[in-house]
C-alpha positions in Angstrom: 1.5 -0.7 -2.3 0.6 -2.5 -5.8 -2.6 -4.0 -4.8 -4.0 -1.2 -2.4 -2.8 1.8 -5.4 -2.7 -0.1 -9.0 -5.0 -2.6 -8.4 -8.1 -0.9 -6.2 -8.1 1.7 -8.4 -11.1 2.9 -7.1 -10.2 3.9 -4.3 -8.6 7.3 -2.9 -5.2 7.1 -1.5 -4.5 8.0 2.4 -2.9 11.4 2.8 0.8 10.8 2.6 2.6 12.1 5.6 6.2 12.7 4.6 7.0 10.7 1.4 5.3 10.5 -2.4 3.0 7.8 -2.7 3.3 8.1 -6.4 7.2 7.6 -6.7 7.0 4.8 -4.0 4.5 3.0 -6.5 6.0 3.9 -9.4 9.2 2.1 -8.2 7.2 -1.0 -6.7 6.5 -1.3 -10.3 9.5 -1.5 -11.2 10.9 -3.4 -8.6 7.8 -6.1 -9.4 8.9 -6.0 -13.2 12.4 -6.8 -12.8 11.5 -9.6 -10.0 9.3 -10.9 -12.5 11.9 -10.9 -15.2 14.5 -12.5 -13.5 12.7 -14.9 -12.6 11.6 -16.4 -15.7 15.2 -16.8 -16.3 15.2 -18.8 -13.5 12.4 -21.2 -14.1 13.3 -21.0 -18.2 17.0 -22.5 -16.7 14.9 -25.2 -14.4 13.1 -26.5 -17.4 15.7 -26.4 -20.0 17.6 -28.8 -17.7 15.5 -31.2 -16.8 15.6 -32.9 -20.4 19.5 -32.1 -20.8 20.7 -33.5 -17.4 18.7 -36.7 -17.5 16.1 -35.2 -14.7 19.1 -34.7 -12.3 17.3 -31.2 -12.3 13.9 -32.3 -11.5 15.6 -34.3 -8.3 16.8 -31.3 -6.8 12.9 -29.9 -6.6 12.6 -31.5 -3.4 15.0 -29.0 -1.2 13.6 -26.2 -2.9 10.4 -27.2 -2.2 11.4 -27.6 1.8 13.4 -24.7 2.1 10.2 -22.8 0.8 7.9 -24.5 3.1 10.1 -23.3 6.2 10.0 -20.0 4.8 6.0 -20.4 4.4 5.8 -21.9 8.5 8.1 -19.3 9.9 6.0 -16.3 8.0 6.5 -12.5 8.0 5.5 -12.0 12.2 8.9 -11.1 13.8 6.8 -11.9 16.7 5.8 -15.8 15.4 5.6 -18.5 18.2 8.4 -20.4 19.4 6.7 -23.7 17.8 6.6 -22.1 14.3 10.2 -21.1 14.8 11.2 -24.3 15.7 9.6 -26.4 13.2 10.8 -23.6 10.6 14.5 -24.4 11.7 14.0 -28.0 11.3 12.7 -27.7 7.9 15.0 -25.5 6.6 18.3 -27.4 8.1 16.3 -30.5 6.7 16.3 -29.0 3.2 19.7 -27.5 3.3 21.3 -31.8 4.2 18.8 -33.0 1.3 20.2 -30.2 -1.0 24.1 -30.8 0.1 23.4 -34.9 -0.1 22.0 -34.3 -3.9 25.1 -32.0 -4.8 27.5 -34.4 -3.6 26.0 -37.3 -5.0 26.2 -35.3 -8.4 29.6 -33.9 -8.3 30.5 -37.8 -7.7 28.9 -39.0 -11.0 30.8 -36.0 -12.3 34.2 -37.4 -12.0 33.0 -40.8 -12.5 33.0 -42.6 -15.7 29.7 -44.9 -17.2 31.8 -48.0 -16.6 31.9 -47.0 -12.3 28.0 -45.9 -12.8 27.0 -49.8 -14.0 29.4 -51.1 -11.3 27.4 -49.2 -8.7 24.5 -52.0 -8.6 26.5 -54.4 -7.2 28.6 -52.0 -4.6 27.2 -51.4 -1.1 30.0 -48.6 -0.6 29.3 -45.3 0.2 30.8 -44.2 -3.3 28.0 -47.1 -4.9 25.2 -45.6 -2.8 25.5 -41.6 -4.5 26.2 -42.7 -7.6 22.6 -44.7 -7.3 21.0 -42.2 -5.8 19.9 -39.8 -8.6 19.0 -42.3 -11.2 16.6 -43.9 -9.0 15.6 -40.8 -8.1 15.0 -39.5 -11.5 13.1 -42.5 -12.8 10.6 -41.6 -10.3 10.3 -38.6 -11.6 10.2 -39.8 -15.0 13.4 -39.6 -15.6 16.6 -41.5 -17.0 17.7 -44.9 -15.5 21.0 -43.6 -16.0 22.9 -40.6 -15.5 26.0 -39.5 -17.5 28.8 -37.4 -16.2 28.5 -35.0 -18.8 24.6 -35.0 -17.8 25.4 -34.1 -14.1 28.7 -31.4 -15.4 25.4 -29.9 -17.1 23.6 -29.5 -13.9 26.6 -28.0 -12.2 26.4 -25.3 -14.8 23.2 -25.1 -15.0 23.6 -23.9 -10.9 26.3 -21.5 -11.4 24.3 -19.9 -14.0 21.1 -19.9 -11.7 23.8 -18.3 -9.0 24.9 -15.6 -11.4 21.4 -14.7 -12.3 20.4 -14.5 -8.6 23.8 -12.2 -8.0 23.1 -9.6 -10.7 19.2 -9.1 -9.7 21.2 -8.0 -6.3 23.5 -6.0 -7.8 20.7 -4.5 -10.0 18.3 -3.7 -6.8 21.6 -2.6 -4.9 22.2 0.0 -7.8 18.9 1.1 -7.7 19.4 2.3 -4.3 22.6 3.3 -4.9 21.6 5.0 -7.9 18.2 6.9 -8.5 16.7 6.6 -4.9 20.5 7.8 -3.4 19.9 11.2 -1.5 21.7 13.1 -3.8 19.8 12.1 -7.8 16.2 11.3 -5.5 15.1 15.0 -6.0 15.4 14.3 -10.0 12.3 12.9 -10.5 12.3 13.6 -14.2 15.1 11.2 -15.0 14.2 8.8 -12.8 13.4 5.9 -15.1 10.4 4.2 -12.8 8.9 7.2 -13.6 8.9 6.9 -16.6 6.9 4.0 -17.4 4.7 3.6 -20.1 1.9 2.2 -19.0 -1.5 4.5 -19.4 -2.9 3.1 -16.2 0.2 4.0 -14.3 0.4 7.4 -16.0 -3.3 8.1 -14.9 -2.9 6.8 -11.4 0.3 9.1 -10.8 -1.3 12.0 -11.6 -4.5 10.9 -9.2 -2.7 9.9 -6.5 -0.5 13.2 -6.6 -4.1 15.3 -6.6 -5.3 13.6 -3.2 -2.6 13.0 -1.5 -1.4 16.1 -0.3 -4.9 18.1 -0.7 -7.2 19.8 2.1 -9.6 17.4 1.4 -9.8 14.7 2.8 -12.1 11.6 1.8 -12.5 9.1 3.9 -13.7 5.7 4.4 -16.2 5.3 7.2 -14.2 2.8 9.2 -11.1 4.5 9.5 -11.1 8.5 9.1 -8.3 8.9 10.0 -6.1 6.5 7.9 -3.1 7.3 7.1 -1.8 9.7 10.2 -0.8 7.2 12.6 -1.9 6.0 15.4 -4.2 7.8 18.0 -2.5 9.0 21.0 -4.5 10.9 23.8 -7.6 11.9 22.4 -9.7 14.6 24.0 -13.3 15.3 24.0 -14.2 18.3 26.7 -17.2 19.7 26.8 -18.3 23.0 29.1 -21.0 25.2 30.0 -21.2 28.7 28.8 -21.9 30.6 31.4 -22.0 34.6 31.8 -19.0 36.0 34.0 -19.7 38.0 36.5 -20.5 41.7 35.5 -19.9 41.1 31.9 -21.8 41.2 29.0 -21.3 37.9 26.6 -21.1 38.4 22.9 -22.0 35.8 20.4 -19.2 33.2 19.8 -19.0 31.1 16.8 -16.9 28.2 15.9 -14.8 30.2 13.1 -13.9 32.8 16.5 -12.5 30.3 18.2 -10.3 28.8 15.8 -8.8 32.0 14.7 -7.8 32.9 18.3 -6.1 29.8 18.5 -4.3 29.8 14.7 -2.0 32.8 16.1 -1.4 30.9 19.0 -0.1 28.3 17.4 2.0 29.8 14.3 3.8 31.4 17.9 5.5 28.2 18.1 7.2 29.0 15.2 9.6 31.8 17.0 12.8 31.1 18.2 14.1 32.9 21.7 15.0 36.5 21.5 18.4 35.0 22.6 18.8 32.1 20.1 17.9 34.1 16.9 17.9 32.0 13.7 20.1 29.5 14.9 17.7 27.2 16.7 16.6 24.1 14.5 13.9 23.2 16.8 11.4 21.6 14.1 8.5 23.5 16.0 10.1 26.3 14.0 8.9 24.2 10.4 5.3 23.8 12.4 2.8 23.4 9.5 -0.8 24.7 10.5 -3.8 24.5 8.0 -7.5 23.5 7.3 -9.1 20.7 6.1 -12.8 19.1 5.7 -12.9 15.5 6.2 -15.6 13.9 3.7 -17.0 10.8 3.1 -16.2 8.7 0.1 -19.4 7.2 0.0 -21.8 8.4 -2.6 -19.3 9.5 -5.3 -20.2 8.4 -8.7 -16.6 8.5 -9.9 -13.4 9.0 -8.4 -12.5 11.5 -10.9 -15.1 14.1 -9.4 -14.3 14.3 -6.1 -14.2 17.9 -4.8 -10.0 19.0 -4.8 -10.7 21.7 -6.4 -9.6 25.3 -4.6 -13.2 26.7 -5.1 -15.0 23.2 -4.0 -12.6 23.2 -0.8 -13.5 26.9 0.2 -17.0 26.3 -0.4 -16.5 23.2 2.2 -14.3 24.9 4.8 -17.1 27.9 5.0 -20.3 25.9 5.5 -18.5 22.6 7.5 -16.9 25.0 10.2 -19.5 26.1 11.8 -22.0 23.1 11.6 -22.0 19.9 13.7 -22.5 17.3 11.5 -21.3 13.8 11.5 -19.9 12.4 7.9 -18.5 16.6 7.0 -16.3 17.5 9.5 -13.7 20.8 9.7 -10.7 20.8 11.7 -7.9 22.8 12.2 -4.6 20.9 12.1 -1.2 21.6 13.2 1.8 19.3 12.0 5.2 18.4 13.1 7.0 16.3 10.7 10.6 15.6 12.5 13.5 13.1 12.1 13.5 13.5 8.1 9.8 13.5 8.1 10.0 10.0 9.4 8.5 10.9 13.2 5.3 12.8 12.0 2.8 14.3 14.6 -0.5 15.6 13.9 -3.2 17.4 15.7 -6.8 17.8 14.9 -8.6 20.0 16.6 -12.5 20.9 16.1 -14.6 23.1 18.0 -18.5 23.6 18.4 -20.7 24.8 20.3 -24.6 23.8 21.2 -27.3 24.6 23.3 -25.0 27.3 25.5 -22.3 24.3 25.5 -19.0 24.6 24.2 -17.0 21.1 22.6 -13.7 21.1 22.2 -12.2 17.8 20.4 -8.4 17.6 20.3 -7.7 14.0 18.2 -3.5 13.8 18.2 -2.3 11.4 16.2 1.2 9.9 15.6 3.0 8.3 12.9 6.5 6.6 13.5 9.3 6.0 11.9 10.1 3.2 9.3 10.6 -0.1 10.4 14.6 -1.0 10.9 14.0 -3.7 8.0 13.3 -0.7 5.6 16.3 1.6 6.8 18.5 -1.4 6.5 18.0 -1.5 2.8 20.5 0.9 2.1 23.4 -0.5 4.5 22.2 -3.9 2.8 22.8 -2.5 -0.5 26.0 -0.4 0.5 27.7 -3.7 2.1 26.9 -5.8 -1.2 28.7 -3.3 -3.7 31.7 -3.2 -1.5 31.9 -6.4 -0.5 34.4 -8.8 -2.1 34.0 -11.3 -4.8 34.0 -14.3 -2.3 31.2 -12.7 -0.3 28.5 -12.2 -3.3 29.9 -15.5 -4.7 28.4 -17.4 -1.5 25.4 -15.7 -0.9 24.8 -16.7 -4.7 25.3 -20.2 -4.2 23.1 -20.0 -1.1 20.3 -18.6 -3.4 20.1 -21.7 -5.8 18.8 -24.3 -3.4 15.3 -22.2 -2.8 15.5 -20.6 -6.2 13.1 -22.8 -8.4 10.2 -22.6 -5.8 10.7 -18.7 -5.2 10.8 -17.9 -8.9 7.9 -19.9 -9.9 5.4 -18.3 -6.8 6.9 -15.2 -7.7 6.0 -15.6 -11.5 2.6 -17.4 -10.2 2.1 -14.3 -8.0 2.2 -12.0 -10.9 0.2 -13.7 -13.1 -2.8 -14.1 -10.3 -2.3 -10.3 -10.8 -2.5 -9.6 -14.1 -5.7 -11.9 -14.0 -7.1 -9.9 -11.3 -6.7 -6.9 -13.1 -8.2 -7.7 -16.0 -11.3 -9.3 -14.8 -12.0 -7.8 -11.4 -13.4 -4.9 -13.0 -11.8 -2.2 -10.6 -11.9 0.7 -13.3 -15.5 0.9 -13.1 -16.0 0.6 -9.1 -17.8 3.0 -7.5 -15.5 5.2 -5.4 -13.7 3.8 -2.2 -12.2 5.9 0.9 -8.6 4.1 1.8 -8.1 0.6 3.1 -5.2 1.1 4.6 -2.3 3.3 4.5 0.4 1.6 3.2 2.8 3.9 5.9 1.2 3.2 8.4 1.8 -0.5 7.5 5.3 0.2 7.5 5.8 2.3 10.9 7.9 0.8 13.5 5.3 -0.5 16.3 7.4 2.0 18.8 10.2 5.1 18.4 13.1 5.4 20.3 13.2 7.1 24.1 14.6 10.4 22.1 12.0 10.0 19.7 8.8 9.5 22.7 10.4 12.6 24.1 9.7 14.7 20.7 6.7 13.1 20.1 5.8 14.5 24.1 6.9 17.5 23.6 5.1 18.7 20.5 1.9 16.9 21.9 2.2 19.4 25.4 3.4 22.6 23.4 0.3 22.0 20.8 -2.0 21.1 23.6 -1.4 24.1 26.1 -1.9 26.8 23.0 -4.9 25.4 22.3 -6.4 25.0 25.8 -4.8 28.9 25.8 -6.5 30.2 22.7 -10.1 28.7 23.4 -9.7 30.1 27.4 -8.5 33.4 25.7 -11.7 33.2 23.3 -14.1 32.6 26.0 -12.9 35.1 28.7 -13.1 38.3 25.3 -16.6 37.3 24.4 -17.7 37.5 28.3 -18.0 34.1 29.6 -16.5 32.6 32.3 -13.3 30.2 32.3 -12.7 28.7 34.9 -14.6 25.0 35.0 -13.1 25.1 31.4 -9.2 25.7 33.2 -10.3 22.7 36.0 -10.9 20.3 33.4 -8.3 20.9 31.2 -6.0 20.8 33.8 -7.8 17.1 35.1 -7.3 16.1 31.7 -4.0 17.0 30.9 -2.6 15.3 34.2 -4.7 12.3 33.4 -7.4 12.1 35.4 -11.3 12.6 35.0 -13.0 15.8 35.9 -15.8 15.1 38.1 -18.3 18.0 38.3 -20.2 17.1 41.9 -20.5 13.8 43.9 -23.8 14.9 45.0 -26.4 11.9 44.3 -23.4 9.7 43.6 -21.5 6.7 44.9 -17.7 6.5 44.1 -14.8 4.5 45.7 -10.8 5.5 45.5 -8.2 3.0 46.4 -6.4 -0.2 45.2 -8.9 -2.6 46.8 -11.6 -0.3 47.3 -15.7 -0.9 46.9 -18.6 1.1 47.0 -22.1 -0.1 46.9 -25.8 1.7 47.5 -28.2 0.8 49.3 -31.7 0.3 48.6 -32.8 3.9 50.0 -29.9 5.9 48.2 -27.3 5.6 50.9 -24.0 4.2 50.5 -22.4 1.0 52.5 -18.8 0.1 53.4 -18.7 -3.3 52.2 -16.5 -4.3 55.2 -17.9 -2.0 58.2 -21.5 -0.8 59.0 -19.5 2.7 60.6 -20.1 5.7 58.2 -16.9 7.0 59.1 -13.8 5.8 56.6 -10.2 5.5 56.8 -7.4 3.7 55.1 -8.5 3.5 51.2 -12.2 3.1 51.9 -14.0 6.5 51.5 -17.4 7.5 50.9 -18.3 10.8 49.8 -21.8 12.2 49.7 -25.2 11.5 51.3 -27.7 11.1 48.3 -31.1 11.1 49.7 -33.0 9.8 46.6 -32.6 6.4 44.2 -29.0 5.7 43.9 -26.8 7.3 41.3 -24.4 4.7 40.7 -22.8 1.3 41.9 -19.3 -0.5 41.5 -19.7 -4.3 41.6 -16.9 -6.7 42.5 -14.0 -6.7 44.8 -11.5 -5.1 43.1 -12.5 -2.4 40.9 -11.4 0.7 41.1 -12.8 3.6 40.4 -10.7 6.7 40.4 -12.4 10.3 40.8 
């Protein structure tokens, strides 16, 4: 969110489909600052001990440094390989005995007195062996060649005050959530305090971001137009002739005529059964139907002049509805935003028509839920605050082994980006369409089977009003509907609408083949008998060059 929003200013944020991208930044912000904070305490503690423990402290860089690198082989993939998983395990179990060896060795120089520490040279006893292991281990790392109780009673502290600072960031990202991002103070924006942040290029961003995100035009980058709605699901391109119906005069039909027999069609969703009256809470009933005019991002001289102005967007709609073009493109879109706004579905539709032809695109698109790591957060945060003082104590303690090597990438992390930011020179960019769509990157790969079944649903109920509207606006201007109702109906049940198999070669069946001939007939592959049974059929007797051929044994090719 950070890099793709603070950083890239440049470019325009992906339309935000159920959530404010400016809030979500605002607290990443936050979130990053107070990270950042806590864990300079963390490395400040780590270096302030290494000179008053005798490098005991430095010592204990070596499980910190392992239990990192398992975190680094097993990665973020919940789909990783079995062999990174593995050697992650083994790494981190490996630091975890190095880190538990290293305490215990130091709690035994704790209660032992400088008088056992010089007898430990001559002793081959277990008791000899830890209380020689951190000297020697600290004179390698330029330590003392002799550790004092007191010195390792000062690294003990030093942990439990590493623990404690670990605990309260917790408690401070569990109030958070808790807190200002609970259901019930959320809608405050105004006293939310990420919000109010200071910083000019925040302040400028926010009110950028809230501009673009929600407007009717849409810029976009070239390699992904539709970033930010989901994922595509069941697109439809259809194409037909216009052709006069019998004993009826045809009447121009333009693009705009189409669309605004299908708009009523649609809002009719919205209405609950005679029966049901206002009860129903079908979220067809919250169906949200508009315009919009896709542009490119590409030849902007600033970001701050892009067209989201009301008169600029008219302007657009009017001239980009009823033209063809490529990069400018007007569609109509319906959107169903159910489970909290967290299963959003969206239709585009576009028609055109050319040369007597009428096109009909239909581009669906749908955007899941949140990952279950996300939704967790607040149970994770609920179960801290209530549980007991034993249970934050040892997930504290577990946080100190790993806690130099986190806090110093994290601070390393956050310097790379203040660098970044002052010398990558994104103010001055040239304007950018989205990268990606930070949502998107948090979606669940699939929904639930109650989820699929809305997601169905809405897609058939959209789909059959618009197949309705643009059947309803060619049968009033005089033009005949019926190749339009075959194919829809082909499409619809999955299939492809074939309009003769004159001149053509086809096969149907599992293991079925068709080849031509060098005159333009067709040949069973396995008999020289015209006539077909089983799943080998041939259809048609094309007299001139051949119109097709399937090669190979098994492809299919379903008609």
């Amino acid at each position: 969110m950070i890099e793709e929003l603070h950083l890239n200013e440049q470019r325009i944020v992906a339309p935000s489909l159920g959530f404010d991208a400016a809030r979500v930044l605002a607290h990443a912000l936050r979130a990053r600052r107070v990270e950042a904070g806590w864990a300079a305490a963390i490395v400040g503690l780590w270096i302030i001990g290494w000179p008053l423990t005798g490098g005991v402290m430095v010592v204990y860089l070596l499980p910190s440094l392992l239990l990192a690198w398992a975190v680094f082989l097993r990665g973020d993939d919940p789909q990783a390989s079995t062999r990174r998983k593995s050697a992650a395990l083994v790494v981190r179990w490996l630091g975890r005995m190095v880190f538990a060896l290293f305490l215990i060795a130091t709690l035994v120089t704790a209660f032992s007195s400088r008088e056992d520490a010089e007898a430990a040279g001559a002793g081959d006893d277990l008791r000899a062996y830890l209380l020689r292991l951190l000297p020697e281990l600290s004179r390698q790392f330029g330590g003392h060649d002799m550790v004092t109780a007191v010195q390792a009673w000062l690294a003990l502290l030093l942990f439990v005050v590493v623990a404690l600072c670990a605990g309260a960031q917790r408690s401070q990202f569990a109030r958070a959530l808790n807190g200002e991002l609970s259901p019930e103070r959320f809608p405050d924006a105004v006293s939310d305090p990420a919000e109010q942040a200071e910083s000019p290029r925040f302040q400028r961003l926010k009110q950028r971001i809230r501009l673009e995100q929600h407007a009717p035009m849409i810029t976009y980058h070239e390699a992904h137009p539709f970033c930010g709605a989901g994922q595509a699901y069941d697109t439809w391109v259809l194409s037909v002739q216009m052709r006069p119906a019998d004993g009826q005069e045809t009447r121009p039909l333009s693009n705009r005529t189409v669309l605004d027999t299908v708009r009523p069609l649609l809002e009719g969703l919205r209405l609950p059964p005679e029966y049901a009256g206002h009860a129903v809470r079908d979220r067809l009933r919250w169906l949200e139907i508009d315009e919009c005019v896709f542009l490119p991002a590409e030849g902007l001289a600033r970001r701050q002049i892009a067209p989201y102005s009301r008169e600029a967007f008219v302007d657009h709609r009017d001239r980009a509805v009823e033209e063809g073009a490529e990069k400018r493109r007007h569609f109509l879109r319906a959107r169903v935003g159910g489970w909290e706004e967290e299963l959003v579905v969206t239709v585009y539709v576009r028609v055109h028509t050319q040369g007597r032809m009428l096109m009909l695109e239909i581009a669906p698109h749908v955007l899941m839920p949140v990952r279950e790591d996300f939704k967790d957060a607040d149970r994770t945060a609920h179960r801290l605050r209530n549980s007991g003082l034993l249970g934050k104590a040892t997930w504290a303690a577990g946080q100190v082994p790993a806690s130099a090597a986190r806090s110093f990438l994290t601070l390393w992390q956050a310097a790379g980006y203040s660098w970044t930011l002052l010398t990558g020179g994104y103010g001055a960019a040239l304007p950018d369409g989205p990268a990606v769509s930070v949502r998107e990157l948090g979606a669940a790969r699939s929904g639930s089977l109650f989820q699929q079944m809305d997601v169905d649903r809405y897609l058939r109920s959209i789909q059959d009003r618009i197949a309705h509207g643009v059947r309803t606006a060619l049968a009033d201007h005089g033009y005949q509907t019926g190749e339009f109702v075959q194919k829809v109906v082909n499409i619809s049940n999955g299939g492809v609408h074939i309009d003769t198999v004159a001149r053509s070669t086809f096969a149907i069946g599992t293991h079925a083949r068709a080849t031509a001939t060098a005159d333009g007939g067709t040949q069973d592959p396995f008999t020289n008998s015209s006539a077909t049974g089983g799943t080998r059929h041939q259809a048609g007797h094309p007299t001139g060059p051949r119109a097709g051929q399937q090669k190979g044994p098994d492809n299919d090719d379903h008609g």
